[in-house]
Backbone as XML, in Angstrom:
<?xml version="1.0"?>
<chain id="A" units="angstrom">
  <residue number="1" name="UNK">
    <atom name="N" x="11.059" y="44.990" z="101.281"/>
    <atom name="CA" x="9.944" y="45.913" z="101.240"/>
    <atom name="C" x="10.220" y="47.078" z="100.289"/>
  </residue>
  <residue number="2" name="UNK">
    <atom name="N" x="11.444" y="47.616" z="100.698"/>
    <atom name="CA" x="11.653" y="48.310" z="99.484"/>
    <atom name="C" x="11.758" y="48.439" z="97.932"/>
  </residue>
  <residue number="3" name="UNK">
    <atom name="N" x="11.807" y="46.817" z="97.506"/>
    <atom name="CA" x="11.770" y="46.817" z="95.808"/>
    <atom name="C" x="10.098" y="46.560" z="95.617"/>
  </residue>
  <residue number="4" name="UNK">
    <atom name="N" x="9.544" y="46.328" z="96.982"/>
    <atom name="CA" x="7.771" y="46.499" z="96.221"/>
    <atom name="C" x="7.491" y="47.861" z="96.191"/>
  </residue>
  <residue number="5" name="UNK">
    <atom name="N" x="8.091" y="48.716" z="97.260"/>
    <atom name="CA" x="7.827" y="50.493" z="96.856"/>
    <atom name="C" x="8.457" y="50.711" z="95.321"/>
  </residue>
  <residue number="6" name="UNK">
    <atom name="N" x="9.412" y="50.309" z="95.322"/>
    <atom name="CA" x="10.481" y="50.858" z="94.021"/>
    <atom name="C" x="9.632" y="50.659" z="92.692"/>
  </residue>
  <residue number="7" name="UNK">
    <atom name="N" x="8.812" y="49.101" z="92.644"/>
    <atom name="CA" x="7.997" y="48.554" z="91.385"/>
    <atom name="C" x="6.713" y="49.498" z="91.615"/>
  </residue>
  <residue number="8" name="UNK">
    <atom name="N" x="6.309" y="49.824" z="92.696"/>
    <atom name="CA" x="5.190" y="50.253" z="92.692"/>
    <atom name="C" x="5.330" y="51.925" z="91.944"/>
  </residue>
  <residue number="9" name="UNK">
    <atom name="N" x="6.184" y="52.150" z="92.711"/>
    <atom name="CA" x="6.538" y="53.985" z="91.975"/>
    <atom name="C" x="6.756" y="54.272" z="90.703"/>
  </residue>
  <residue number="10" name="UNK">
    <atom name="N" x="7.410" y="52.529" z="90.013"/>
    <atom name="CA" x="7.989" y="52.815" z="88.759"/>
    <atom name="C" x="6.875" y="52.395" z="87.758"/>
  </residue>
  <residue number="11" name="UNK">
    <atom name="N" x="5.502" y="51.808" z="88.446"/>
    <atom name="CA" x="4.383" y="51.367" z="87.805"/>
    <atom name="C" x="3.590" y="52.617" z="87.558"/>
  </residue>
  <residue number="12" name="UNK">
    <atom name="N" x="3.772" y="53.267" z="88.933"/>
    <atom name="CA" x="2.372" y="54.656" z="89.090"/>
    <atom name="C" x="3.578" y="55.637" z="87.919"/>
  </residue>
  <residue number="13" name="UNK">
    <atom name="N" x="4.447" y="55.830" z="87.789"/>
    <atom name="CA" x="5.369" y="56.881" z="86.814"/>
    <atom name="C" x="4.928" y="56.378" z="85.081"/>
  </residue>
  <residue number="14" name="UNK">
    <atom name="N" x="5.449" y="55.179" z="84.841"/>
    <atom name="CA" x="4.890" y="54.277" z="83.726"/>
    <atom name="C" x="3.524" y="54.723" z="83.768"/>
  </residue>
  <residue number="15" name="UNK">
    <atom name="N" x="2.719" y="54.654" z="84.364"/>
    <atom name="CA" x="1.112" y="54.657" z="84.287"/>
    <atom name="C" x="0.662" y="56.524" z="83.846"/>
  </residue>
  <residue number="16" name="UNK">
    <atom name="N" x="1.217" y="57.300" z="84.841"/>
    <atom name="CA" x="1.052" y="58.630" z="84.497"/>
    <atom name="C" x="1.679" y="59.155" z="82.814"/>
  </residue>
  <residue number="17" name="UNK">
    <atom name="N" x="2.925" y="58.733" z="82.895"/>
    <atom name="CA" x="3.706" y="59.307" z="81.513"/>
    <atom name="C" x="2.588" y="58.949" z="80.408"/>
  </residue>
  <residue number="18" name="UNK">
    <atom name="N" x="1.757" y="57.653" z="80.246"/>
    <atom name="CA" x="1.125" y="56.847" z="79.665"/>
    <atom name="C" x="-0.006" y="57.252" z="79.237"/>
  </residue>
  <residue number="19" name="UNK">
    <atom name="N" x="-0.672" y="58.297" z="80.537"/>
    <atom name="CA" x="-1.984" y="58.914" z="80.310"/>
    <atom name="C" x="-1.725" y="60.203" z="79.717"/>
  </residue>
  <residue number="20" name="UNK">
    <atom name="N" x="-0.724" y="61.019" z="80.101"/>
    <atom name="CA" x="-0.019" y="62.135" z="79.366"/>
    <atom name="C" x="-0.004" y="61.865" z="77.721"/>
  </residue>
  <residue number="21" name="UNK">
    <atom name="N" x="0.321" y="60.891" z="77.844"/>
    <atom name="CA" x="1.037" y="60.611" z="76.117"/>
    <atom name="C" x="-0.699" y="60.412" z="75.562"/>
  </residue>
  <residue number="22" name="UNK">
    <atom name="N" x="-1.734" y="59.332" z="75.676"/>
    <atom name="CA" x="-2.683" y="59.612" z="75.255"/>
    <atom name="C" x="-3.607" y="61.164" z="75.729"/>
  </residue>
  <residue number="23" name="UNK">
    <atom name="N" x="-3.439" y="61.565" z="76.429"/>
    <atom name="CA" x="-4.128" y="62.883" z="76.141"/>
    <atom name="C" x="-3.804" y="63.902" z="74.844"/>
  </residue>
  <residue number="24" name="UNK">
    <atom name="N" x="-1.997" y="63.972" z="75.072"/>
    <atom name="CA" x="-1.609" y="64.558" z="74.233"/>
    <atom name="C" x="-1.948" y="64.359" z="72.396"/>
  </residue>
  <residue number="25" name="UNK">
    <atom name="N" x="-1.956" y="62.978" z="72.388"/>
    <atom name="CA" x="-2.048" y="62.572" z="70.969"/>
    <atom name="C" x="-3.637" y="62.500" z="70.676"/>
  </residue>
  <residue number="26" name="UNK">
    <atom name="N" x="-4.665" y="62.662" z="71.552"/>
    <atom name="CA" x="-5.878" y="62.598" z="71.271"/>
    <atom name="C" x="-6.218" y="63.705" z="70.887"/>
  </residue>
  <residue number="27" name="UNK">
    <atom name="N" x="-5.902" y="64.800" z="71.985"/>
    <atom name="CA" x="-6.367" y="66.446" z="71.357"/>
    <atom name="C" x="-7.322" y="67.078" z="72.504"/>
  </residue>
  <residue number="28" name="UNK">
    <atom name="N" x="-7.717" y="68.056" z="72.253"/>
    <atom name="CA" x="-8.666" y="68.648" z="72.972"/>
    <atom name="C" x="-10.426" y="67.930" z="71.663"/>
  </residue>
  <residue number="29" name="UNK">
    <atom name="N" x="-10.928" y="67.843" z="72.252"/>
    <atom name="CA" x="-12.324" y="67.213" z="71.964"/>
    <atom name="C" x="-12.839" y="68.569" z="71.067"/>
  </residue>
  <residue number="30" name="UNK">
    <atom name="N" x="-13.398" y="68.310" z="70.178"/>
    <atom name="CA" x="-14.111" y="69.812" z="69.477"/>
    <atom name="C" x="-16.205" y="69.269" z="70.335"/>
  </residue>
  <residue number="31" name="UNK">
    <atom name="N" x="-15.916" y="70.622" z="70.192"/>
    <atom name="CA" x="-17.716" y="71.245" z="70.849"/>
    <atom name="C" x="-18.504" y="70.727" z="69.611"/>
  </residue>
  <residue number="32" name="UNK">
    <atom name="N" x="-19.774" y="70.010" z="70.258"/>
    <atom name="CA" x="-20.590" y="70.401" z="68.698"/>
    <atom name="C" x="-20.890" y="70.690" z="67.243"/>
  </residue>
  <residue number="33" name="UNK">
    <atom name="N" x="-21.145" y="72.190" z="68.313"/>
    <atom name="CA" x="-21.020" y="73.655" z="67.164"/>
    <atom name="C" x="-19.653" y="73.087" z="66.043"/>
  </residue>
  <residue number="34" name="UNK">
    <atom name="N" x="-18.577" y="73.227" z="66.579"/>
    <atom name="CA" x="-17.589" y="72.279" z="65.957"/>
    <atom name="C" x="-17.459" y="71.609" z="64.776"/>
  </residue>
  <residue number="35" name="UNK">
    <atom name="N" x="-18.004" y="70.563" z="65.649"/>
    <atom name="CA" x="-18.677" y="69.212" z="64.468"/>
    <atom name="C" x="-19.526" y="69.538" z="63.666"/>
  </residue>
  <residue number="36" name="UNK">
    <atom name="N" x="-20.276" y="70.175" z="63.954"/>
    <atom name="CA" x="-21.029" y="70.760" z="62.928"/>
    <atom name="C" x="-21.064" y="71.577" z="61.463"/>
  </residue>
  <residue number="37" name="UNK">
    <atom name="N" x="-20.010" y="72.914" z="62.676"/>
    <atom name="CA" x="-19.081" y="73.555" z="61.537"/>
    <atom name="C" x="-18.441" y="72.875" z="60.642"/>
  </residue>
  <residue number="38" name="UNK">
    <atom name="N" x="-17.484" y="71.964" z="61.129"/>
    <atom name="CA" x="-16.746" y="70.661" z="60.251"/>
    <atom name="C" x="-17.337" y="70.088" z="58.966"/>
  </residue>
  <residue number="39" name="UNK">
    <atom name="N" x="-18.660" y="69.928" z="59.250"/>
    <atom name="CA" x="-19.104" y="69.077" z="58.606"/>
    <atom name="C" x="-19.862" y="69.901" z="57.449"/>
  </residue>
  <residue number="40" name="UNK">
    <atom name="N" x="-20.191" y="71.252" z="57.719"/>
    <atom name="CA" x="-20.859" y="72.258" z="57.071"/>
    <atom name="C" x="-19.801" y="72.012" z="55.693"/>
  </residue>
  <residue number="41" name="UNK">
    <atom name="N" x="-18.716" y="72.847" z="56.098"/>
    <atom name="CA" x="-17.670" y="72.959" z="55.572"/>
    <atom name="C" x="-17.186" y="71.723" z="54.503"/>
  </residue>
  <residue number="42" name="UNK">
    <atom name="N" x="-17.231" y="70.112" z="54.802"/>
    <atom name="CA" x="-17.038" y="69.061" z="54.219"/>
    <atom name="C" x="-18.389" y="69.285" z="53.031"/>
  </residue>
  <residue number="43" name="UNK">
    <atom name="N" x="-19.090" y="69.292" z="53.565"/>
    <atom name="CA" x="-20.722" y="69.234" z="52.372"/>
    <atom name="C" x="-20.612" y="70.346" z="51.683"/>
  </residue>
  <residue number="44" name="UNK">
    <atom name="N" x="-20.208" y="71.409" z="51.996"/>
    <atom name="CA" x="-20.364" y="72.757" z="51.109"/>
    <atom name="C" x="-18.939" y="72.177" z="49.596"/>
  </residue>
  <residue number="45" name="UNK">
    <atom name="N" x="-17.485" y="71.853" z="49.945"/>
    <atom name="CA" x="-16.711" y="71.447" z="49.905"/>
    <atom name="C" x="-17.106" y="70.281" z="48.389"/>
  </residue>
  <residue number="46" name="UNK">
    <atom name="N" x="-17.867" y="69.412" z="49.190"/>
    <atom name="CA" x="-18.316" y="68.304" z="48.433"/>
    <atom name="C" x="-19.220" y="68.708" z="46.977"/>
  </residue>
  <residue number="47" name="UNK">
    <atom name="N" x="-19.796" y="69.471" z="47.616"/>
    <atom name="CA" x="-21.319" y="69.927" z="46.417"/>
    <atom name="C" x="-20.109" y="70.745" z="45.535"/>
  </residue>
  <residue number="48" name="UNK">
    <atom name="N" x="-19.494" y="71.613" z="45.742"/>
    <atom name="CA" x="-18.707" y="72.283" z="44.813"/>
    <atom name="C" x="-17.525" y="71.204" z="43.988"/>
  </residue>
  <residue number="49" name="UNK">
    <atom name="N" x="-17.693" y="70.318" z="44.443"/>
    <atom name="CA" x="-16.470" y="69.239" z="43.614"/>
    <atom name="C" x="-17.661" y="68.326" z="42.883"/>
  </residue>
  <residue number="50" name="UNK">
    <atom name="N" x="-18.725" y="68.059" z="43.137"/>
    <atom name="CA" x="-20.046" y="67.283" z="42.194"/>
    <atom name="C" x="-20.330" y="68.440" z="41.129"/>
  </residue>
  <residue number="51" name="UNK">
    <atom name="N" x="-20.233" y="70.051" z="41.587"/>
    <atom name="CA" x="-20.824" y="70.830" z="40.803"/>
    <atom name="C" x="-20.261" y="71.336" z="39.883"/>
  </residue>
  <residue number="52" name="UNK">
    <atom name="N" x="-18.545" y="71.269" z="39.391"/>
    <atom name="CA" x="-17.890" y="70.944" z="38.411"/>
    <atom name="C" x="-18.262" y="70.074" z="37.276"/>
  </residue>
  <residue number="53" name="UNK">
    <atom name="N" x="-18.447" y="70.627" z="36.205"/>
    <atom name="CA" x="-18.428" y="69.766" z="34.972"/>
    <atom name="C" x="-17.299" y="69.159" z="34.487"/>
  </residue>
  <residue number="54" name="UNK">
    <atom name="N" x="-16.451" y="69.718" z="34.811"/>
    <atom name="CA" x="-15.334" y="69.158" z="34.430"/>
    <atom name="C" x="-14.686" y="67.836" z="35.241"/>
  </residue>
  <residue number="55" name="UNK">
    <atom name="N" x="-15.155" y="67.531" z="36.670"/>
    <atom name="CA" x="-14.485" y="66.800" z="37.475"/>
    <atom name="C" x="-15.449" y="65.992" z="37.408"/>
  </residue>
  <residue number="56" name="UNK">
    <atom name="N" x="-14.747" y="64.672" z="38.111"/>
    <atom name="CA" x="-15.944" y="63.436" z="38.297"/>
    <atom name="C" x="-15.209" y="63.183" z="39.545"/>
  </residue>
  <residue number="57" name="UNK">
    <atom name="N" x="-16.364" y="63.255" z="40.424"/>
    <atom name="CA" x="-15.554" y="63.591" z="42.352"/>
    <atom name="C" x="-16.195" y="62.449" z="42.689"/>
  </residue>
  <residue number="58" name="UNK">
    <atom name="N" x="-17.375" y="61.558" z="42.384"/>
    <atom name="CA" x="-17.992" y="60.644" z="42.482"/>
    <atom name="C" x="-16.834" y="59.741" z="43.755"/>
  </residue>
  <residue number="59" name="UNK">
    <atom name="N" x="-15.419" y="59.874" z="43.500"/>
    <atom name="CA" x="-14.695" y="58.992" z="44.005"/>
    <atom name="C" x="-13.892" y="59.257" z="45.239"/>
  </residue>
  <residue number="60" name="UNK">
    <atom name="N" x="-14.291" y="60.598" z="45.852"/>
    <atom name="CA" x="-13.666" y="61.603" z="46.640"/>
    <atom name="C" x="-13.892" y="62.486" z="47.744"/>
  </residue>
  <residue number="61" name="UNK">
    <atom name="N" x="-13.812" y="61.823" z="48.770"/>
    <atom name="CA" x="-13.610" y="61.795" z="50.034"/>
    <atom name="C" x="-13.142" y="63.404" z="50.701"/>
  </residue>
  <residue number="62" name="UNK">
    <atom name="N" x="-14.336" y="64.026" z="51.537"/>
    <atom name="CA" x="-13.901" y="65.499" z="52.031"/>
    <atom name="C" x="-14.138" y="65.152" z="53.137"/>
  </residue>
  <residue number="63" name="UNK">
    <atom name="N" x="-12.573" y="65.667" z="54.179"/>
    <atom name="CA" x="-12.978" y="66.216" z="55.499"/>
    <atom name="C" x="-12.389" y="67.255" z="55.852"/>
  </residue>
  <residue number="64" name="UNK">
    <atom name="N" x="-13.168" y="67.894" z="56.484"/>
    <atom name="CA" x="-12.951" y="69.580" z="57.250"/>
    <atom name="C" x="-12.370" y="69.160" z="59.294"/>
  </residue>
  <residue number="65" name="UNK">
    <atom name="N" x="-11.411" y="70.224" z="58.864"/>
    <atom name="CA" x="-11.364" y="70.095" z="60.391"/>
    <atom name="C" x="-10.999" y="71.836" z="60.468"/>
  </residue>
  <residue number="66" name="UNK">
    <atom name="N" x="-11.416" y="73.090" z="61.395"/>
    <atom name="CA" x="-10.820" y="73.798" z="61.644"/>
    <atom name="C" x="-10.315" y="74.784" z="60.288"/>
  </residue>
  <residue number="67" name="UNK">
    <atom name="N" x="-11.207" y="74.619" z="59.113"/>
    <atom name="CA" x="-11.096" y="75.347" z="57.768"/>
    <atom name="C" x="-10.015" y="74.278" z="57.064"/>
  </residue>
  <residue number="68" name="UNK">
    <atom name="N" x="-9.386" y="73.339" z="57.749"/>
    <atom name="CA" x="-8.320" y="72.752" z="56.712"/>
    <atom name="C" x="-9.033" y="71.601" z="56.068"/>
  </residue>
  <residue number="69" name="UNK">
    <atom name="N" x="-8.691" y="71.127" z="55.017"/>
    <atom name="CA" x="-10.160" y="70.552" z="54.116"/>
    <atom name="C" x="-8.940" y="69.189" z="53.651"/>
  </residue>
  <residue number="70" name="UNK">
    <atom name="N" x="-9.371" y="68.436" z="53.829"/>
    <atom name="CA" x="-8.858" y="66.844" z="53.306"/>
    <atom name="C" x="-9.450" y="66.385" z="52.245"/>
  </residue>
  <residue number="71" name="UNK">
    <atom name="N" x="-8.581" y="65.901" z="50.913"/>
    <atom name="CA" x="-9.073" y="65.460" z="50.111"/>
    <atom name="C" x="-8.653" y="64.197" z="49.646"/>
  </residue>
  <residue number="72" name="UNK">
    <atom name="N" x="-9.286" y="63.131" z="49.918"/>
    <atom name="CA" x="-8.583" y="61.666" z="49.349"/>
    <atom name="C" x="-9.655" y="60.957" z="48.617"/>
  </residue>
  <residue number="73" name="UNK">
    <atom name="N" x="-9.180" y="59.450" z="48.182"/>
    <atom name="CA" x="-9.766" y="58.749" z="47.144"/>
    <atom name="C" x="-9.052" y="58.627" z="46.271"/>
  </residue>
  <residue number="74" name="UNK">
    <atom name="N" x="-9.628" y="58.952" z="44.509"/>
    <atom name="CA" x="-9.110" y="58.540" z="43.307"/>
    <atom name="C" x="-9.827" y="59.803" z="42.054"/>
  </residue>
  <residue number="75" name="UNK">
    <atom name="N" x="-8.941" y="59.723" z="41.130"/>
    <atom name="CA" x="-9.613" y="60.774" z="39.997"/>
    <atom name="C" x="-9.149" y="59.762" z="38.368"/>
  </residue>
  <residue number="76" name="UNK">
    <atom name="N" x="-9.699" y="60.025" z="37.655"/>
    <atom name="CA" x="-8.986" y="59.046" z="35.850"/>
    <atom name="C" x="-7.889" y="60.106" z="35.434"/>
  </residue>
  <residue number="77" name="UNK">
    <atom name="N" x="-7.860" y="61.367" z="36.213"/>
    <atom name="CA" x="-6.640" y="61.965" z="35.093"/>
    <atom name="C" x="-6.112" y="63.481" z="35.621"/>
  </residue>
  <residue number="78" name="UNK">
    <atom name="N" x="-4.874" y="63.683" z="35.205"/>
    <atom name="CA" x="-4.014" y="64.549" z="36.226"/>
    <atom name="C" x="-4.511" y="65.861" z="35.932"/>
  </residue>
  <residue number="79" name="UNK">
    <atom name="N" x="-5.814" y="66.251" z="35.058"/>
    <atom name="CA" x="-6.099" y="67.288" z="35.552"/>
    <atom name="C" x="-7.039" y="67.380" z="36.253"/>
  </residue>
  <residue number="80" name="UNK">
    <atom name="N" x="-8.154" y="66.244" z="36.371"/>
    <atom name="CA" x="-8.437" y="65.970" z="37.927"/>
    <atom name="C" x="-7.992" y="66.198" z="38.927"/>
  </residue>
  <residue number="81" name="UNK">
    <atom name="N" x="-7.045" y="65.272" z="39.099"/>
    <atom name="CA" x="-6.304" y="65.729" z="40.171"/>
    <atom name="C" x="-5.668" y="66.766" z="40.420"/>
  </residue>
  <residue number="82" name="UNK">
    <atom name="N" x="-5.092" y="68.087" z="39.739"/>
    <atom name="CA" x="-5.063" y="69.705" z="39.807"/>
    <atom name="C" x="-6.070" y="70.462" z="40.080"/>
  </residue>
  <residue number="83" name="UNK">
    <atom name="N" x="-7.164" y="70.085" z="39.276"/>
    <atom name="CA" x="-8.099" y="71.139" z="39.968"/>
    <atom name="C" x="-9.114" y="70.779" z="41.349"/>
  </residue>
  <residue number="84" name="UNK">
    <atom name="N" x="-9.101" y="69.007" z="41.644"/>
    <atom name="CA" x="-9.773" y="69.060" z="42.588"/>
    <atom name="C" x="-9.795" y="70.311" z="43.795"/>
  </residue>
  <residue number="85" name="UNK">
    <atom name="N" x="-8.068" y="70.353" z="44.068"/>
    <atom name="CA" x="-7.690" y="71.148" z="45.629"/>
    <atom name="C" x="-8.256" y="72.727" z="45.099"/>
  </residue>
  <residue number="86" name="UNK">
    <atom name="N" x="-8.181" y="72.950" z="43.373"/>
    <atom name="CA" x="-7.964" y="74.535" z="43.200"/>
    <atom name="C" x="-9.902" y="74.604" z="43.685"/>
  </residue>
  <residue number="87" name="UNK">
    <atom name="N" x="-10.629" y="73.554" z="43.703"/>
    <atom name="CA" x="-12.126" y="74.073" z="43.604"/>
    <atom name="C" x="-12.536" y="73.835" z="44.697"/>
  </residue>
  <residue number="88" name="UNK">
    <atom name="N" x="-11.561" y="73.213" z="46.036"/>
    <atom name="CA" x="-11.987" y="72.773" z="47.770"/>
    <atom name="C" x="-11.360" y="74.266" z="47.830"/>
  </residue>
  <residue number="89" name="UNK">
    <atom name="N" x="-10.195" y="74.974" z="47.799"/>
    <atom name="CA" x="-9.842" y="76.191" z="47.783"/>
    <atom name="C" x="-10.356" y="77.211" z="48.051"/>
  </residue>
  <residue number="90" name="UNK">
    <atom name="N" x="-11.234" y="77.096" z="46.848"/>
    <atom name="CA" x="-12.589" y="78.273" z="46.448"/>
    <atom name="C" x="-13.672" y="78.658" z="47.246"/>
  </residue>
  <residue number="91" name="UNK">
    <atom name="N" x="-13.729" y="77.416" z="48.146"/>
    <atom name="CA" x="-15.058" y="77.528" z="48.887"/>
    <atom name="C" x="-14.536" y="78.069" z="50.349"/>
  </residue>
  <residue number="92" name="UNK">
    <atom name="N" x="-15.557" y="79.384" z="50.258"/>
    <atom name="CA" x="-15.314" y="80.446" z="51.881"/>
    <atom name="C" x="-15.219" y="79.375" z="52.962"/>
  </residue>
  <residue number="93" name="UNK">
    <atom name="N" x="-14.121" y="80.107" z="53.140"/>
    <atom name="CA" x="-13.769" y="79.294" z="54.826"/>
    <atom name="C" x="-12.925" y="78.418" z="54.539"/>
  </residue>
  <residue number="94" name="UNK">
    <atom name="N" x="-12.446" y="78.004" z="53.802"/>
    <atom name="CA" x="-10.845" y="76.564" z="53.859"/>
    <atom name="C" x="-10.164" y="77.761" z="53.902"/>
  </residue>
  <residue number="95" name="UNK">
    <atom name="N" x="-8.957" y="77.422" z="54.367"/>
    <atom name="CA" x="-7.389" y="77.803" z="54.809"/>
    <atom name="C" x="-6.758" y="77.006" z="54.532"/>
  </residue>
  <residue number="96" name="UNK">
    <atom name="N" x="-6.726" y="75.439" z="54.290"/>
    <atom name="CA" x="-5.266" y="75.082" z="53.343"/>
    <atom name="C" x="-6.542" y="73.800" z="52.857"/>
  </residue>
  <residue number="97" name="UNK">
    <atom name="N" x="-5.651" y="73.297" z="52.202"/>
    <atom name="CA" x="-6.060" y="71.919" z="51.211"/>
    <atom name="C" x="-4.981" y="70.761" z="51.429"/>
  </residue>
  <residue number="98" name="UNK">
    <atom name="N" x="-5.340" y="69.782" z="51.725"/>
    <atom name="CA" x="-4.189" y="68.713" z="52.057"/>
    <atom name="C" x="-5.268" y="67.641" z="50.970"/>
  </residue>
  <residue number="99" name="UNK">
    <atom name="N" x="-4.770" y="67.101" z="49.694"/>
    <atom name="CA" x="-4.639" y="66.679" z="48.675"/>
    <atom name="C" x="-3.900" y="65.099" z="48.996"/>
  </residue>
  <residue number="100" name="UNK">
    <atom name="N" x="-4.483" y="64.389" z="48.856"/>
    <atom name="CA" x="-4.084" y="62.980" z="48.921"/>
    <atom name="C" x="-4.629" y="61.725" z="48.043"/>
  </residue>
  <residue number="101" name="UNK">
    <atom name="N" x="-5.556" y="62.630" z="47.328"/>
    <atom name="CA" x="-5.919" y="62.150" z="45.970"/>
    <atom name="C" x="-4.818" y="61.803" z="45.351"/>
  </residue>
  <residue number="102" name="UNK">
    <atom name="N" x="-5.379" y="60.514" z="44.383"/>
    <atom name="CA" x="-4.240" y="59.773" z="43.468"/>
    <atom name="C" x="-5.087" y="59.623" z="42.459"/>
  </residue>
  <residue number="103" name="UNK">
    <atom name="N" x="-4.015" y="59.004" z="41.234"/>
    <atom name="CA" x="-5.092" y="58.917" z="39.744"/>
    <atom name="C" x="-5.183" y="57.555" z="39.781"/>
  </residue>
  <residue number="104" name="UNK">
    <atom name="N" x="-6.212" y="57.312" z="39.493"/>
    <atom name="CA" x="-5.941" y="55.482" z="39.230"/>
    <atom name="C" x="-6.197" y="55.225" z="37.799"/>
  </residue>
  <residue number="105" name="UNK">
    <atom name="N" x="-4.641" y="54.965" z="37.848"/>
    <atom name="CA" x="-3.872" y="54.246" z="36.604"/>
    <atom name="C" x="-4.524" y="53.476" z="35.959"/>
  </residue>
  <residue number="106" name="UNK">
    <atom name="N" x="-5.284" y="52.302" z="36.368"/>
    <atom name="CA" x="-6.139" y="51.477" z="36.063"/>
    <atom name="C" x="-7.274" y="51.907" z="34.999"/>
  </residue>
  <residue number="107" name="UNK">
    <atom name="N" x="-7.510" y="53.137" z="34.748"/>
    <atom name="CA" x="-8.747" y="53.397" z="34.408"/>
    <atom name="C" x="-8.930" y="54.026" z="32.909"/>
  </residue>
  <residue number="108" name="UNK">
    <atom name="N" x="-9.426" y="53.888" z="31.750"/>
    <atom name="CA" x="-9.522" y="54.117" z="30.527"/>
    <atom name="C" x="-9.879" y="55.588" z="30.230"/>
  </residue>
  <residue number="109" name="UNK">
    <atom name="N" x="-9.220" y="56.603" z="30.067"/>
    <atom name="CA" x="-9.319" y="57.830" z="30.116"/>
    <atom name="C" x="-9.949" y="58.154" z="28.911"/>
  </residue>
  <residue number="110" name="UNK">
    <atom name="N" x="-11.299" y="59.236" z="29.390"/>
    <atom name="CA" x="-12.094" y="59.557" z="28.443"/>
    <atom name="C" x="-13.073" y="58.742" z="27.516"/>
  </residue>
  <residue number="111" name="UNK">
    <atom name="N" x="-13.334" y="57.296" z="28.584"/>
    <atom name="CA" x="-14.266" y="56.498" z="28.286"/>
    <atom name="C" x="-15.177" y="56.472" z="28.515"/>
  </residue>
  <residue number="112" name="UNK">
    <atom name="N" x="-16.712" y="56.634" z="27.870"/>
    <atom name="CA" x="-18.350" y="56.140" z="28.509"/>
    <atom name="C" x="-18.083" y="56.013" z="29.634"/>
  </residue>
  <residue number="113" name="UNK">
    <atom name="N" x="-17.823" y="54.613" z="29.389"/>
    <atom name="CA" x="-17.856" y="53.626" z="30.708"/>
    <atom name="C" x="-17.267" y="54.011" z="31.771"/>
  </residue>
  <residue number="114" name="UNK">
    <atom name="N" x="-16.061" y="54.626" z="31.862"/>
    <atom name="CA" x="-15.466" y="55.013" z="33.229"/>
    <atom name="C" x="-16.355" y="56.370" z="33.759"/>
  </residue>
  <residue number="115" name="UNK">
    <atom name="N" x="-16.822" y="56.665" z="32.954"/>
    <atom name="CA" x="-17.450" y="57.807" z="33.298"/>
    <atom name="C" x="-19.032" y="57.811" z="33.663"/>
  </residue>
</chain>
C-alpha cells in the first residue's frame, strides 16, 4: 500500500513542479489595452521603416512588446541593415531594438529588379 502512496505523491509533485514551470515560462498575460499598445507601437514602427527612402522594409517584420521593438526578415545591403534599428529607434516610445535582420546574400545589389 505504501509504494501506491509513494507513486501517487511522486505523480501529484511531478504534476505541480510541471504547472509551475509552464506558468513561469508563459508569463503574466498582457490586458488588451496592452495588445493594443503593442501593436500601436509595431504599425507606427512599420510606417516609419516604409517611410524611408532610403530603405526597402518591404521584407521586415515588427514586433512591439512593452516599448522593446523586434526586427526580423531580410534587407539587399549592410546599410540596410544599420539603419533599419537606427529608424525603429526614432520612433517615441521604443526602449531597445533587438535586430535580427540579415542581408540576403542572394540578392543583386542596386538592381531594378530587386528593387
Amino acid at each position: 500500500m505504501s509504494f501506491i502512496i509513494n507513486r501517487f505523491l511522486t505523480a501529484l509533485v511531478l504534476a505541480a513542479a510541471l504547472g509551475g514551470l509552464t506558468a513561469c515560462l508563459s508569463g503574466p498575460s498582457q490586458t488588451p489595452a496592452q495588445r493594443e499598445a503593442d501593436k500601436d507601437m509595431a504599425d507606427q514602427v512599420q510606417t516609419a521603416l516604409t517611410s524611408d527612402k532610403t530603405l526597402y522594409a518591404r521584407h521586415i517584420k515588427v514586433r512591439a512588446e512593452n516599448g522593446v521593438v523586434t526586427l526580423s526578415g531580410y534587407v539587399w545591403t549592410t546599410e540596410e541593415l544599420a539603419a533599419a534599428p537606427q529608424i525603429a529607434q526614432s520612433v517615441p516610445g521604443v526602449t531597445k531594438v533587438v535586430n535580427r535582420i540579415e542581408v540576403d546574400r542572394g540578392a543583386i545589389q542596386d538592381s531594378g529588379v530587386t528593387r
